[in-house]
PAKETI-697501 format. One record per atom (N, C-alpha, C, O): atom name; x, y, z. Coordinates in steps of 0.05 Angstrom, whole numbers, always signed. Example, Ala and Ser with C-alpha at 12.3 -4.5 7.8 and 13.67 -1.06 7.14 Angstrom:
2
   atome     east    north       up
       N     +264     -114     +156
      CA     +246      -90     +156
       C     +264      -66     +156
       O     +285      -66     +169
       N     +257      -45     +142
      CA     +273      -21     +143
       C     +258       +1     +157
       O     +268      +23     +161
END
This chain:
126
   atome     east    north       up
       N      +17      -23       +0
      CA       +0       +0       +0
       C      +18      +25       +0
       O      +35      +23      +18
       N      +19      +48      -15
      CA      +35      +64      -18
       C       +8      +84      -10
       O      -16      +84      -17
       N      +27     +106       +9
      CA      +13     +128      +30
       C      +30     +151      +22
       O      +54     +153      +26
       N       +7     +174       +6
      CA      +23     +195       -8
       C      +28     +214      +25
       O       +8     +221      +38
       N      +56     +221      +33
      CA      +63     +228      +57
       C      +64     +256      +54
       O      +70     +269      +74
       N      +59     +273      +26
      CA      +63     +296      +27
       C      +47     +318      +43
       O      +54     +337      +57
       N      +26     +310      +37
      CA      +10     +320      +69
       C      +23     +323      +94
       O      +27     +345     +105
       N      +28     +303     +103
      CA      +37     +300     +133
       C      +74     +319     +126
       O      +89     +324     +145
       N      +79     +323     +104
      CA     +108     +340     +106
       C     +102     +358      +99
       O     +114     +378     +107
       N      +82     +361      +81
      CA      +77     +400      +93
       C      +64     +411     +114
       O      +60     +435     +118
       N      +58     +388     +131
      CA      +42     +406     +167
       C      +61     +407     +170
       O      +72     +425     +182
       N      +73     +389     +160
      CA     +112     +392     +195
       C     +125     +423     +186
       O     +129     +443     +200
       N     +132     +420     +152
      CA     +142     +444     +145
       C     +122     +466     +161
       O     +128     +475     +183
       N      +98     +473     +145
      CA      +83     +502     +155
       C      +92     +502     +188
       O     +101     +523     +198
       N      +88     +476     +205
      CA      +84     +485     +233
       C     +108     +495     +237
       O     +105     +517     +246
       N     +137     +489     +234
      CA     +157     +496     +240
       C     +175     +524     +229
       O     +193     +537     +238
       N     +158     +525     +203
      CA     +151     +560     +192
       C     +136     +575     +212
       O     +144     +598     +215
       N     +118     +568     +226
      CA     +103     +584     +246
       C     +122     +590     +272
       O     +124     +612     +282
       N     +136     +567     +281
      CA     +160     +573     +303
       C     +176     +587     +295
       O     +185     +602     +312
       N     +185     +589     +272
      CA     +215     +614     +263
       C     +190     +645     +255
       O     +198     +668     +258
       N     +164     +640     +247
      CA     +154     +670     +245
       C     +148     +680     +276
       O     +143     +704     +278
       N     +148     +666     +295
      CA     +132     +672     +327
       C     +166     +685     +339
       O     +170     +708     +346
       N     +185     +667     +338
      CA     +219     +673     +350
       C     +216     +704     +326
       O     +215     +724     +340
       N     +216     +708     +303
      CA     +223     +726     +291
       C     +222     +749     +304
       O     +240     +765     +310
       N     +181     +750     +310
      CA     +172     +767     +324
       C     +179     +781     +338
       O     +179     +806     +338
       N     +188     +756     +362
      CA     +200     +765     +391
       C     +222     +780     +394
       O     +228     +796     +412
       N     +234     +771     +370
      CA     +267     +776     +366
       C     +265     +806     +363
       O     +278     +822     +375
       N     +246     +810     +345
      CA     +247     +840     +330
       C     +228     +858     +355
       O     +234     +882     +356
       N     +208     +851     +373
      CA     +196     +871     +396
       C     +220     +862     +410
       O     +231     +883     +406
       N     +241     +845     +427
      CA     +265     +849     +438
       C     +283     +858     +433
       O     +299     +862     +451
       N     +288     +866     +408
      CA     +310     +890     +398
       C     +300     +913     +396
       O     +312     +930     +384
       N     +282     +917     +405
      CA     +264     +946     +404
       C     +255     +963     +427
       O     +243     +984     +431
       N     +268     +943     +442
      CA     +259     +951     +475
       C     +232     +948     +485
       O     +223     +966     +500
       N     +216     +926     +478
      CA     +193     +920     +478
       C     +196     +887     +489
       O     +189     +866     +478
       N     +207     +891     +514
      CA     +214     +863     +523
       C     +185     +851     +536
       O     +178     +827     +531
       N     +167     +871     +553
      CA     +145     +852     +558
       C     +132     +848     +537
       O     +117     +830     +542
       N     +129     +857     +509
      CA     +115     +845     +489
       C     +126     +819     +478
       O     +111     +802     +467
       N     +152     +817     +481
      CA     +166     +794     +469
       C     +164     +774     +491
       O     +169     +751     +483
       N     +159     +776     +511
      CA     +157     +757     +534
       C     +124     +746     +540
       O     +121     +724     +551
       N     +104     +762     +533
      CA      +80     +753     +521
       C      +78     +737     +506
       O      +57     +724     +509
       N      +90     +731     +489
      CA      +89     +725     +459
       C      +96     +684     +467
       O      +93     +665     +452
       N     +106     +684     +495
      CA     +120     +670     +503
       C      +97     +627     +502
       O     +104     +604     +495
       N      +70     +640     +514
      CA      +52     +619     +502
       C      +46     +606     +474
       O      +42     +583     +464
       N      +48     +641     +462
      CA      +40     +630     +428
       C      +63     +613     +414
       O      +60     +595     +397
       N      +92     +625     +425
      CA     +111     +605     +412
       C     +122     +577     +424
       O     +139     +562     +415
       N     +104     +576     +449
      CA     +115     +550     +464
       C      +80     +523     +448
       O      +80     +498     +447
       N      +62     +537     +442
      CA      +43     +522     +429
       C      +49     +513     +395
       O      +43     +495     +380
       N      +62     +535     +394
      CA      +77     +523     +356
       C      +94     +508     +350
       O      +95     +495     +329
       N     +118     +508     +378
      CA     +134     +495     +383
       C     +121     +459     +391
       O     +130     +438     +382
       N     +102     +463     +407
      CA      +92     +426     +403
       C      +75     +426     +392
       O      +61     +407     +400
       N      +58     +445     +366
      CA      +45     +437     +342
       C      +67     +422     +327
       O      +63     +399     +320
       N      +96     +436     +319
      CA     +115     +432     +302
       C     +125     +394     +312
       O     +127     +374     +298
       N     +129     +398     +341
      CA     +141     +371     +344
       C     +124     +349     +342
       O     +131     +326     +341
       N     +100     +358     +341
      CA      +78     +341     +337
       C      +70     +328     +316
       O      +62     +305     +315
       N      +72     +350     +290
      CA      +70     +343     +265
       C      +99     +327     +251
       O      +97     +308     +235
       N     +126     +337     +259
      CA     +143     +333     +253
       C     +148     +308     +260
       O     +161     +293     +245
       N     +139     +302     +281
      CA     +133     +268     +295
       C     +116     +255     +280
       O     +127     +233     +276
       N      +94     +255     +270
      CA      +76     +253     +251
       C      +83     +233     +239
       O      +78     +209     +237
       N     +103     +255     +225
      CA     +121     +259     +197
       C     +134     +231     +190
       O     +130     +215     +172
       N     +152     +231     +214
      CA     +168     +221     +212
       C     +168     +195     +211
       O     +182     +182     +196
       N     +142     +183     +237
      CA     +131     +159     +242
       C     +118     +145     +214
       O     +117     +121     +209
       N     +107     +166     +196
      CA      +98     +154     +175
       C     +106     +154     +159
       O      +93     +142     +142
       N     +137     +167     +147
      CA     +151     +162     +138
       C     +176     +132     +147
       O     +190     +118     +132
       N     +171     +131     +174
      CA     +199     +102     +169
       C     +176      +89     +168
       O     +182      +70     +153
       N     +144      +83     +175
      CA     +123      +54     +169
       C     +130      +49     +141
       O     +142      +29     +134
       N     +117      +76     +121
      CA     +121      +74      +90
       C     +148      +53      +82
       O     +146      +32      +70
       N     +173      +64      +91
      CA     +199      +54      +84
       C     +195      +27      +76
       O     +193      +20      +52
       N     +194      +10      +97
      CA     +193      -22     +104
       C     +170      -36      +90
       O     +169      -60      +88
       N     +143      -12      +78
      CA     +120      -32      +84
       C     +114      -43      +51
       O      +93      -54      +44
       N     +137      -39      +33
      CA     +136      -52      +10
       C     +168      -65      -10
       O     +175      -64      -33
       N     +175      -71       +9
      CA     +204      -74      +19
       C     +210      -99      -13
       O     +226      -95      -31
       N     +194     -118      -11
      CA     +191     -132      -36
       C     +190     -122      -68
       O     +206     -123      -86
       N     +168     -113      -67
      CA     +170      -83      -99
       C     +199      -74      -93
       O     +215      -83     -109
       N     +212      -56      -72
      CA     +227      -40      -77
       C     +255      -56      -87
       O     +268      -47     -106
       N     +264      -81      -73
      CA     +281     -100      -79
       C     +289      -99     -112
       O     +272     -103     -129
       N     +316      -92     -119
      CA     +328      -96     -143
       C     +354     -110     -147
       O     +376      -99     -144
       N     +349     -135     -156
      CA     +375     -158     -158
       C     +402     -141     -168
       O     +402     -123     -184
       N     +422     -149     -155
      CA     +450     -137     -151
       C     +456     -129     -191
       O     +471     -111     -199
       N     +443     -145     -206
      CA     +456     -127     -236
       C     +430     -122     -248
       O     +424     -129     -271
       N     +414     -110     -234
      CA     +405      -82     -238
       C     +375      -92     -260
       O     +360     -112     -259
       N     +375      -72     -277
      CA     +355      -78     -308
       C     +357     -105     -319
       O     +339     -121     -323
       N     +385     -108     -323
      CA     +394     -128     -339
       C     +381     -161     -331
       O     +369     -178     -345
       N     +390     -161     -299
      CA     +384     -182     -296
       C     +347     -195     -290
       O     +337     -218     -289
       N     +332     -159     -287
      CA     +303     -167     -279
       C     +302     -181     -310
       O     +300     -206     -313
       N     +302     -165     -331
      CA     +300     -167     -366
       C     +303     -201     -365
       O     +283     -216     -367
       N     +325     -209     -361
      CA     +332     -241     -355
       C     +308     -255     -351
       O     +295     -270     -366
       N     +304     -247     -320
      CA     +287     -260     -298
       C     +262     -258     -307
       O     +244     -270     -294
       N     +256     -241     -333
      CA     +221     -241     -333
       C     +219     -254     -368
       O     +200     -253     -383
       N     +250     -269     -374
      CA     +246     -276     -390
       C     +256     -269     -423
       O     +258     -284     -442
       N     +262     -240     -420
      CA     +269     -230     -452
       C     +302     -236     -458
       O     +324     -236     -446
       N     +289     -241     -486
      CA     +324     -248     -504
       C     +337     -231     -504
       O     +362     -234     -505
       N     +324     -200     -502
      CA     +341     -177     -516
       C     +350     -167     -495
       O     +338     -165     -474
       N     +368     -162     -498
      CA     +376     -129     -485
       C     +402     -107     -495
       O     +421     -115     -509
       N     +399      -88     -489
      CA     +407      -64     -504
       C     +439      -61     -496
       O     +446      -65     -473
       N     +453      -55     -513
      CA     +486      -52     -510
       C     +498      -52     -472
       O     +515      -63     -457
       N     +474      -29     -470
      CA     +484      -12     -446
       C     +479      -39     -425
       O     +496      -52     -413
       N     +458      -42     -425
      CA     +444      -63     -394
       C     +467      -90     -401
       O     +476     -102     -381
       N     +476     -100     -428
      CA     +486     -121     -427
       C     +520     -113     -420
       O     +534     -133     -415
       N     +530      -94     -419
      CA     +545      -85     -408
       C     +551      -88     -385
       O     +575      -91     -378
       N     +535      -88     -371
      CA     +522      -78     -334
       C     +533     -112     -317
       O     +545     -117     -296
       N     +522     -128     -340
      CA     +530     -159     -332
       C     +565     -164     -330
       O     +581     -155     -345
       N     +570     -177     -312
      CA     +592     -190     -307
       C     +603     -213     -329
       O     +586     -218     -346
       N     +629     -229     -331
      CA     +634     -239     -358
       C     +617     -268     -350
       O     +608     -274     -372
       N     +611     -284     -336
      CA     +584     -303     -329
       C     +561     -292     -345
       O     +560     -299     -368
       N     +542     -275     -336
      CA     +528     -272     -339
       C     +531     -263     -372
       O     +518     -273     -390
       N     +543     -249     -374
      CA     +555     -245     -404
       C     +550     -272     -417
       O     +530     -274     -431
       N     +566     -293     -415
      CA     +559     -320     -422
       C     +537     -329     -425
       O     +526     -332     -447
       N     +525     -333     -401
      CA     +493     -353     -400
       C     +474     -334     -420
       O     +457     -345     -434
       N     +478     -303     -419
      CA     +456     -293     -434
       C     +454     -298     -465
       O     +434     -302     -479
       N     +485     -297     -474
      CA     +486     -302     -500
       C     +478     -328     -502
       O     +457     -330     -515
       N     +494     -363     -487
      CA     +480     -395     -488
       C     +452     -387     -483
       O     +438     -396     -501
       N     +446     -380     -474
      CA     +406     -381     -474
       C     +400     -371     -494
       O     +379     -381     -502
       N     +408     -350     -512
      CA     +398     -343     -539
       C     +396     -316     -542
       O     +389     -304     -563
       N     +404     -305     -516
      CA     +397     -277     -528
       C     +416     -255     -535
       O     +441     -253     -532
       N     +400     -241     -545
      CA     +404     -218     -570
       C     +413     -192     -557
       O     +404     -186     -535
       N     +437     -173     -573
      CA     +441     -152     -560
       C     +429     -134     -581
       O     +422     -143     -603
       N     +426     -104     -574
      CA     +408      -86     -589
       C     +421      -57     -586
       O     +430      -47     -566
       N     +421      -47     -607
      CA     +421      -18     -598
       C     +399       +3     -587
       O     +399      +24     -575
       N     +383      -14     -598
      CA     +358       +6     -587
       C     +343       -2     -573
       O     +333      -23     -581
       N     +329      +12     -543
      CA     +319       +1     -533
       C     +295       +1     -529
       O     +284       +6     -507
       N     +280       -5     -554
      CA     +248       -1     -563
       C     +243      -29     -577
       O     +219      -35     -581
       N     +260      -44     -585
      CA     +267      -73     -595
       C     +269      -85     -565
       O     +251     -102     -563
       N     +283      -82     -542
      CA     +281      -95     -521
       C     +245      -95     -503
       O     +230     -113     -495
       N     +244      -71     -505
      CA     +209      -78     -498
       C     +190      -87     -514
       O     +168      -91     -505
       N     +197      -91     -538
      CA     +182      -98     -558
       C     +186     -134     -560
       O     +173     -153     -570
       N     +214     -130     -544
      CA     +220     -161     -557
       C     +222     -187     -543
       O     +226     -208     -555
END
């Protein structure tokens, strides 16, 4: 099941944009000599601050579940294109991918019968 996470990474972003615009604030009525205004201000940035860790926690949790939770699909045998092309069966493959193979694999592809190509619109085709 693939879970589009961009949602949950733009709350984390906006909330944590809201903690650097609230510190901005403060920063700028404390350089102004407006220290009890910046010391006020002191709830609104301690609530953005665990909106941000909140979301950013979120984030994060559903980002490492996602990681792991299709771990099979993501799996790609150590020579790459070349060898899925093999594994699902096709003769062809294109200069580059038969390249990619080691001098074994080089071997068995040619004894099994297959074909190298320049172009690789004959390999999906073929």
């Amino acid at each position: 099941m693939s879970i589009n996470l961009k949602p949950y990474y733009d709350a984390a972003v906006a909330a944590e944009a809201d903690v650097q615009r609230i510190m901005q604030e403060m920063d700028t009525l404390y350089k102004a000599d407006k220290k009890a205004d910046a010391l006020a201000m002191r709830p609104n940035l301690a609530a953005a601050q665990a909106k941000s860790k909140e979301d950013g926690e979120l984030y994060r949790s559903m980002l490492s579940a996602s990681d792991g939770s299709n771990a099979p699909q993501n799996f790609v045998p150590a020579g790459g294109q070349a060898q899925q092309q093999q594994a699902s069966g096709k003769k062809k493959l294109t200069r580059q991918a038969f390249d990619t193979l080691d001098s074994a694999e080089r071997m068995k592809f040619i004894h099994d019968g297959g074909q190298i190509t320049e172009n690789a619109q004959e390999v999906s085709n073929g």
